[in-house]
C-alpha positions in Angstrom: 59.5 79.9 105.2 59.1 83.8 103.7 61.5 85.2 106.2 65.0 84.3 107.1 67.5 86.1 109.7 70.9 86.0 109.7 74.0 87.5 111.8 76.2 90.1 111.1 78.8 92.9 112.4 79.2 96.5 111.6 81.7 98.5 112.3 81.7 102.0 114.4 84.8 103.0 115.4 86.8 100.0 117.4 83.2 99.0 118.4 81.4 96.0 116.2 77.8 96.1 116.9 75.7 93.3 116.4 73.7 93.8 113.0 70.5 91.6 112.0 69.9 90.8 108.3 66.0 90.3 107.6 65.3 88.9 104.5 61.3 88.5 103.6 60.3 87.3 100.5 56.5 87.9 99.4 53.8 87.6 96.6 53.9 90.3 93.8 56.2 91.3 90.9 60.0 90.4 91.4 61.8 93.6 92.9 64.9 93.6 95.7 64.6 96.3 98.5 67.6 97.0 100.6 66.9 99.1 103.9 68.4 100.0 107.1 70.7 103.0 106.4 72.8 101.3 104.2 75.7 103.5 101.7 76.4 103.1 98.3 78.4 100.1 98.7 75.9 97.9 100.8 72.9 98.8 98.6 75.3 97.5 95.4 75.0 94.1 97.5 71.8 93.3 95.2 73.6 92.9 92.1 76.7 90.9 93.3 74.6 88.3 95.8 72.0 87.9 92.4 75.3 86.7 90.1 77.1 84.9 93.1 73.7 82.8 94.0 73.5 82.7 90.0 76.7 81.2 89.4 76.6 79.2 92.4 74.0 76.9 91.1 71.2 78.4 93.3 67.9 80.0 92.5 67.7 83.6 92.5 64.1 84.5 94.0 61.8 86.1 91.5 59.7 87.7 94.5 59.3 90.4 95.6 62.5 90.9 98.0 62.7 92.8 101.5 66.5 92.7 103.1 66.3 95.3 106.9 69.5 95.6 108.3 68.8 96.1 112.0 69.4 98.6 113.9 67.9 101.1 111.3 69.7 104.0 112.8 73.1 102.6 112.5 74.8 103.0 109.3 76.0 100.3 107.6 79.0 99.9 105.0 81.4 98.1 103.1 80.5 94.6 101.0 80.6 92.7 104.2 77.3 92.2 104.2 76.6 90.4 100.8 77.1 87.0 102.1 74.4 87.2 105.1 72.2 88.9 102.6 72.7 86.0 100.0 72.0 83.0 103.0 69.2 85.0 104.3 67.7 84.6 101.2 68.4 81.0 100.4 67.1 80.5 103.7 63.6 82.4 102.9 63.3 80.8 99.9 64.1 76.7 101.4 67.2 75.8 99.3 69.0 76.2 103.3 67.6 75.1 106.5 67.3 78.3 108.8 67.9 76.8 112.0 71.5 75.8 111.4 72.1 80.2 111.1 71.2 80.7 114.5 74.6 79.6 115.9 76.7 81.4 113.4 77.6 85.1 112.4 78.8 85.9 108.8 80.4 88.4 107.0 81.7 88.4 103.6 82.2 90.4 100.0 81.0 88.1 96.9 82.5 88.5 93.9 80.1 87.5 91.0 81.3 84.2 91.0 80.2 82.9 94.1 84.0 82.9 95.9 84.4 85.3 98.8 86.5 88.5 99.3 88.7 89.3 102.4 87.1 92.3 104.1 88.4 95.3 106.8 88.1 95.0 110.3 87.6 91.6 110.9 89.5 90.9 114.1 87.4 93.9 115.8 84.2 92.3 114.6 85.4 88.5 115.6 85.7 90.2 119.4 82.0 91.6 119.3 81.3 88.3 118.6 83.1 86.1 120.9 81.1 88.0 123.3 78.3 86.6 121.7 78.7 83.2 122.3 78.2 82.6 118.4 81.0 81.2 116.0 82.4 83.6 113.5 82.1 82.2 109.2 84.6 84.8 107.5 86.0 84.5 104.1 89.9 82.6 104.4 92.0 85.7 104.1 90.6 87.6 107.2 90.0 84.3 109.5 93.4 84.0 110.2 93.2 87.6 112.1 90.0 87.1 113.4 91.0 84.1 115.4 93.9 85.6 116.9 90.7 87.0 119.6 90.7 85.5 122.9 88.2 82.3 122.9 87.4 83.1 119.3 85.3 80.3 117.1 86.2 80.9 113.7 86.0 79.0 110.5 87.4 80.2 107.1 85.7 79.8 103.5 86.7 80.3 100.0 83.1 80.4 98.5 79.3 81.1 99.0 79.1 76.8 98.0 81.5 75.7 101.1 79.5 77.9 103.3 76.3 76.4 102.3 77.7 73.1 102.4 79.3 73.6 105.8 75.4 74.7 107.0 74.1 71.3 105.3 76.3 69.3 107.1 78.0 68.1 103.6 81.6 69.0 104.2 82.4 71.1 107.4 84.6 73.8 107.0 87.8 74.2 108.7 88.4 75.7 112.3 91.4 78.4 112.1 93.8 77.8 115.3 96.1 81.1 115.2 99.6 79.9 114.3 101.7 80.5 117.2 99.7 83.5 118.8 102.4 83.3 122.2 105.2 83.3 120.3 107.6 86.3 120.3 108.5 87.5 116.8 111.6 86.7 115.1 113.3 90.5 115.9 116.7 90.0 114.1 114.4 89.4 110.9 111.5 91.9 111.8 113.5 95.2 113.0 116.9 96.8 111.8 119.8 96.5 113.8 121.4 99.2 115.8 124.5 98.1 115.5 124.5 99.5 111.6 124.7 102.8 113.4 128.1 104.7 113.1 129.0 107.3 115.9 126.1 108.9 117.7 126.9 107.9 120.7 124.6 110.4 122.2 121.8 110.3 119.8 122.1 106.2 121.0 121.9 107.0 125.0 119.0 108.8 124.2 116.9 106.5 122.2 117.9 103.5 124.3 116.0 106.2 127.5 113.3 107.0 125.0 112.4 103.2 124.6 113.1 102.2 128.1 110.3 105.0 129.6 108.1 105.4 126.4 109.2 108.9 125.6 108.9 111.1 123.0 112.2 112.6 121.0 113.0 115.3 118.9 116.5 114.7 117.0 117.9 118.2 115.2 120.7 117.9 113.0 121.8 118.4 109.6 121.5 116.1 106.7 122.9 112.6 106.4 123.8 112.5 110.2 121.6 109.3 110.7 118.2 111.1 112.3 116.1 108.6 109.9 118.5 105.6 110.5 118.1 105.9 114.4 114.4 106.3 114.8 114.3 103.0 112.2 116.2 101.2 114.5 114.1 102.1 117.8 111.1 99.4 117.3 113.7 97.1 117.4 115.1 98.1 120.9 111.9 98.2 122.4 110.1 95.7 124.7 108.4 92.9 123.3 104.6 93.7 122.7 102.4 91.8 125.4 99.3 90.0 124.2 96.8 92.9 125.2 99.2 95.2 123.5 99.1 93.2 120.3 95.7 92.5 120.0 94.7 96.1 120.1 97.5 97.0 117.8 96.2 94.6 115.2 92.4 95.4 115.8 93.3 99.1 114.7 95.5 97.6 111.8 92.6 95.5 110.8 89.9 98.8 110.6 92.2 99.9 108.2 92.9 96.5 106.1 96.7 97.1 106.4 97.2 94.0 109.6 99.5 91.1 108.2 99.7 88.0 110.3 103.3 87.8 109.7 103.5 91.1 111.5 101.4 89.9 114.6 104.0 90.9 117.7 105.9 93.5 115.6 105.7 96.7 116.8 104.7 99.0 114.3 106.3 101.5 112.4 104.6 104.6 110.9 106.0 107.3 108.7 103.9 109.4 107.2 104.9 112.5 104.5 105.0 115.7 105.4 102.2 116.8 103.0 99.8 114.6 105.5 96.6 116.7 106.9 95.6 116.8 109.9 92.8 114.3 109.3 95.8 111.7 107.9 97.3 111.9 111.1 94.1 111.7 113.4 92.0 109.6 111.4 88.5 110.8 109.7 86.2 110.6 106.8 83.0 109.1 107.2 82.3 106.8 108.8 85.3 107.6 110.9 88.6 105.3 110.3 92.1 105.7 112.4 94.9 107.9 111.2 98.4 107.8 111.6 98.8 108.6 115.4 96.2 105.2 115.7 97.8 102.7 113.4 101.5 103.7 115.4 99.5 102.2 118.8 102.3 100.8 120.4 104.8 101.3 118.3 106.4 104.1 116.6 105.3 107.6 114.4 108.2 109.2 113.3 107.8 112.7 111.8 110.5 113.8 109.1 111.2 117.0 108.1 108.7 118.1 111.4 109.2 122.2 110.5 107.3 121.1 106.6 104.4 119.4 108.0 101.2 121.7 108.1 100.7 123.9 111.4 97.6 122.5 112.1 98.6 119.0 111.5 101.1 119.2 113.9 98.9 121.0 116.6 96.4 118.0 116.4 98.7 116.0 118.0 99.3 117.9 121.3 95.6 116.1 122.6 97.2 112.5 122.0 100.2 112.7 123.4 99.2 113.6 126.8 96.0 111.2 126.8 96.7 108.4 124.4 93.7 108.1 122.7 91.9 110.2 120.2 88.1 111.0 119.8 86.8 111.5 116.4 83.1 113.6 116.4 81.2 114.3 113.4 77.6 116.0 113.3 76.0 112.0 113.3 78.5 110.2 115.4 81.5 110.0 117.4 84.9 107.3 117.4 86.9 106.4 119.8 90.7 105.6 118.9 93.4 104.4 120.8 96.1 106.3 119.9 99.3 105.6 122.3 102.3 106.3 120.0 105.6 107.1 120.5 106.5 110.0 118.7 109.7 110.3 117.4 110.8 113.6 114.9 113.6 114.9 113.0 114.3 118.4 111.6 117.2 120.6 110.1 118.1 123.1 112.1 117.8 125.7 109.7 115.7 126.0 106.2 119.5 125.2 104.5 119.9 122.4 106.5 123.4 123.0 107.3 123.3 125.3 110.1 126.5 124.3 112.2 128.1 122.0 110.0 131.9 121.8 110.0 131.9 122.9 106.5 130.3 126.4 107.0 128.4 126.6 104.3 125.2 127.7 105.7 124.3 131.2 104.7 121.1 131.7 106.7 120.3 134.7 108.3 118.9 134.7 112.0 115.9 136.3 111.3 115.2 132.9 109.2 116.6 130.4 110.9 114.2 132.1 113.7 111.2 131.9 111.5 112.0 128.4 110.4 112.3 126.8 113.8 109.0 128.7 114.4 106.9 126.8 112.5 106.6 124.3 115.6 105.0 125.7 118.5 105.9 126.1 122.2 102.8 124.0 123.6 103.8 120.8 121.1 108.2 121.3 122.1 106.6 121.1 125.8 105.5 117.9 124.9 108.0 116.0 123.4 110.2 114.8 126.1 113.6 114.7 125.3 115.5 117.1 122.6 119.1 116.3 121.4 121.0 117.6 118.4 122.5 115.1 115.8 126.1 116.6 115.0 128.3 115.7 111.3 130.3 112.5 111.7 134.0 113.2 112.0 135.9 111.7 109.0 137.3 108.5 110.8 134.4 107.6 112.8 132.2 108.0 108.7 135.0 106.1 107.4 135.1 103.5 110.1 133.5 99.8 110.7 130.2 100.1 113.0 131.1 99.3 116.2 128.0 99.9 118.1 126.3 97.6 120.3 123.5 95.7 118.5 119.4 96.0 119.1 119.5 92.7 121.2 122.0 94.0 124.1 120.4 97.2 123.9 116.9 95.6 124.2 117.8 93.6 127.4 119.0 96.7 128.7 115.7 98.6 127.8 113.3 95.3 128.6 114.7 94.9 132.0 114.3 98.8 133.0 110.6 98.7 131.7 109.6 95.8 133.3 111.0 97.5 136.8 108.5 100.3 135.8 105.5 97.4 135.3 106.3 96.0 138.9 106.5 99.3 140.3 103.3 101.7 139.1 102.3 99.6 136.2 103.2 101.6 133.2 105.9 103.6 131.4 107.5 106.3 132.9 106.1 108.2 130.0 102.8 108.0 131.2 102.5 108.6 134.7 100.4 111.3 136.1 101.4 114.4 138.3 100.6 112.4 141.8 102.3 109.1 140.5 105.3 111.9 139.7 104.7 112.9 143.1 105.2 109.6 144.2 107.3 107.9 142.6 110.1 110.1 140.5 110.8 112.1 143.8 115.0 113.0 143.6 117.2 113.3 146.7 118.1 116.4 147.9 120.9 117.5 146.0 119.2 116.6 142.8 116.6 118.2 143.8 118.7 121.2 144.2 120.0 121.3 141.0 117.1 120.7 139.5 115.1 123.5 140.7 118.4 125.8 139.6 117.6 124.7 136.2 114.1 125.6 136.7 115.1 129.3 137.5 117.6 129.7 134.9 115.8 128.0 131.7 112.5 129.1 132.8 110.7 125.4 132.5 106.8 125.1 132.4 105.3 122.7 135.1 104.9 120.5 132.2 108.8 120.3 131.6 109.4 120.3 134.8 107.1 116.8 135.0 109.2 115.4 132.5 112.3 116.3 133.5 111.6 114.1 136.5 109.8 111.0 134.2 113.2 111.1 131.9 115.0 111.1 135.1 113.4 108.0 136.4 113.8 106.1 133.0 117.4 106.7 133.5 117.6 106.0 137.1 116.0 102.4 135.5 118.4 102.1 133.5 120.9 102.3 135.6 118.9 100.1 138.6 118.8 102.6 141.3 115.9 103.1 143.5 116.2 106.8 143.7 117.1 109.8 141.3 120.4 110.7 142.1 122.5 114.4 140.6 123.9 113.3 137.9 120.1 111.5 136.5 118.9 115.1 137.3 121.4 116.7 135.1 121.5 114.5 132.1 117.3 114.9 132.2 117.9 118.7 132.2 120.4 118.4 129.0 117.5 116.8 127.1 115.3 119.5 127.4 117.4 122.5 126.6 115.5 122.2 122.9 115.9 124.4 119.5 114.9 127.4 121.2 117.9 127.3 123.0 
């Protein structure tokens, strides 16, 4: 047999299309041609699957050596395809029967001596191909993730030798069961604890509304008042992740190589410096890969120092926020991110810092403070839900024990309000759209009173005006009322009096 095909996955965006490996041995001098718009790193395959086959006890075939990877207009990269190109050609050349590939996919990096490398993205691929009907042969460090898909087939390999041998029939290799994949994480050992928190009492009220309706917060205060501490401690107060919500949080982590089983559950936790580009946050390059805004999918993106990230980065984000995914196009091709984050930011409220402070000694003119608070736009404020100011601890409240409640009563607080949300429109508060608002954040009259008063005298957007009402209802959760009531109304309008106030 002069021709051998074998399995594989690439990767475009969360997608995994199905790639075929042809390998076609035929008379004339010895020579090894790779095509099928492969990069750099697919077409350095040909040295590493000659050492591996090499080492591995096999014969290397001195023929002359066709490898397609089908479809030719789909680019191909990364080393995951050196281990179907190395059984495609034992296959070719009869030292392995080609029938037992035809049930199979593969995907692997060889190192020169035979063993196999973990690779990126191999819970997105393992879905593609549980579509597929075919089982899934991945190198041991990535078929623990890959087997967390639903209904997925996997089997986990430490060598180019135990694959063969598992094809044989010698010695089967090992199907991975996911340890535990219903299991709620451990949170007192995953997330820190709110109750570390001293003071704040209103910087607490407002993240424990931010987590119950999904919204976004802006925290402005001067430094060492806790802005970091608190948005640490939000993950922690926040639902548990459901398995659709976990699954597509790790498939993103996993395009990226940066999933860790023992995070599987946890939502995560991204903070990115403030010298980040716009393509950081996003995602980019080429082939496209997720950013920032994509690896915080159900979880968490807090911005530091928001007024000392780049303009532009920070306009990027204004897209994302309202839809929740992200779209990446490039002259050759487009990806498709999700990208629903909750953002959470902190800034000084002047370049000093210590505009405010009990201790006066901020020297700032208005004119900069101004300019400073500037460097944020209108359109993204609008955006971000709920804005509160982070004062100086008084002496005996910094000197004091923390006496706050802890993550776990806050969470059962936060957990019982969202799932009222789930029952009743089948999503945050944070996302509903203007006719959901419509129906189901209407306020009685006298809130409704009040609130269009505020609308007159702070001159809100129809935007702010939206989610005034959505901060409302994650309140009126809270609290377990069926309707938004005055003082929900008025509390809403106090979070979105913002620094231009």
């Amino acid at each position: 047999m002069s021709l051998a095909i074998v399995s594989s996955r690439a990767l475009a965006g969360m997608e995994a299309p199905e790639v075929i490996v042809e390998a076609h041995l035929a008379n004339g001098l010895p020579a090894f041609t790779l095509v099928g718009l492969a990069e750099a790193e697919v077409k350095e395959s040909r040295d590493r699957v000659r050492a591996a086959l090499l080492q591995s006890g096999y014969e290397f075939p001195q023929r002359r050596i066709t490898v397609n990877l089908a479809p030719a207009d789909l680019p191909k990269e990364s080393g995951r395809f050196d281990l179907p190109i190395a059984l495609g050609l034992l296959a070719a050349s009869g030292q392995l029967p080609g029938d037992a590939l035809k049930n199979y996919e593969f995907a692997g990096e060889l190192a020169l001596t035979g063993a196999l490398r973990p690779i990126r993205g191999a819970l997105a691929m393992m879905l593609g191909a549980a579509r597929s009907g075919r089982a899934f042969i991945l190198p041991r460090a990535s078929a623990e993730e890959a087997a967390l898909a639903e209904g997925a087939e996997v089997y986990a390999a430490d060598s180019l030798l135990e694959v063969c041998a598992h094809l044989t029939g010698r010695t089967l290799l090992p199907r991975v069961v996911p340890r535990e994949t219903h299991r709620l994480p451990d949170f007192a050992a995953g997330y820190a604890d709110l109750a570390d928190v001293k003071g704040q009492q209103h910087a607490r009220r407002a993240l424990e509304i931010a987590a119950a309706g999904g919204h976004s917060l802006l925290m402005t205060g001067p430094p060492g008042t806790g802005k970091s501490m608190l948005a640490s401690r939000l993950p922690g107060i926040l639902p548990p992740m459901t398995q659709a919500e976990a699954l597509e949080s790790a498939a993103v982590l996993s395009l990226t190589g940066n999933f860790r089983s023992e995070n599987w559950r946890l939502r995560p936790y991204r903070s990115p410096h403030h010298t980040a580009s716009g393509v950081a946050l996003v995602g980019g390059g080429n082939p496209p890969r997720p950013g920032e805004i994509s690896q915080a999918t159900h979880g968490v993106l807090f911005l530091d120092e928001l007024p000392e990230f780049d303009r532009k980065a920070l306009e990027v984000l204004r897209e994302p926020l309202e839809a929740g995914r992200i779209t990446i196009s490039r002259a050759a091709r487009q990806a498709d991110f999700p990208a629903r984050f909750q953002l959470i930011a902190a800034m000084n409220p002047c370049p000093c810092g210590y505009l405010g402070h009990p201790s006066g000694q901020c020297r700032c003119s208005p004119e900069l403070v101004a300019r400073y608070r500037g460097r944020i736009s209108g359109p993204l404020l609008d955006r971000i839900d709920l804005h509160i100011e982070v004062a100086a601890l008084p002496e005996n409240e910094m000197t004091s024990t923390a006496s706050g409640e802890a993550s776990a009563t806050v969470r059962q607080r936060v957990t019982a309000a969202r799932a009222l949300q789930i029952e009743r429109q089948g999503k945050p508060n944070a996302q509903l759209g203007s006719k959901e608002i419509d129906l189901y954040c209407q306020p009685d009259a006298a809130a409704m009173t009040l609130l269009k008063q505020a609308i007159a005298r702070l001159n809100l957007s129809a935007r702010a005006y939206h989610r005034i009402l959505r901060v409302a209802r994650s309140i009126a959760d809270l609290a377990g009322d069926g309707q938004i009531n005055t003082s929900q109304v008025a509390e809403a309008v106090q979070y979105r009096r913002g620094i231009r106030s």
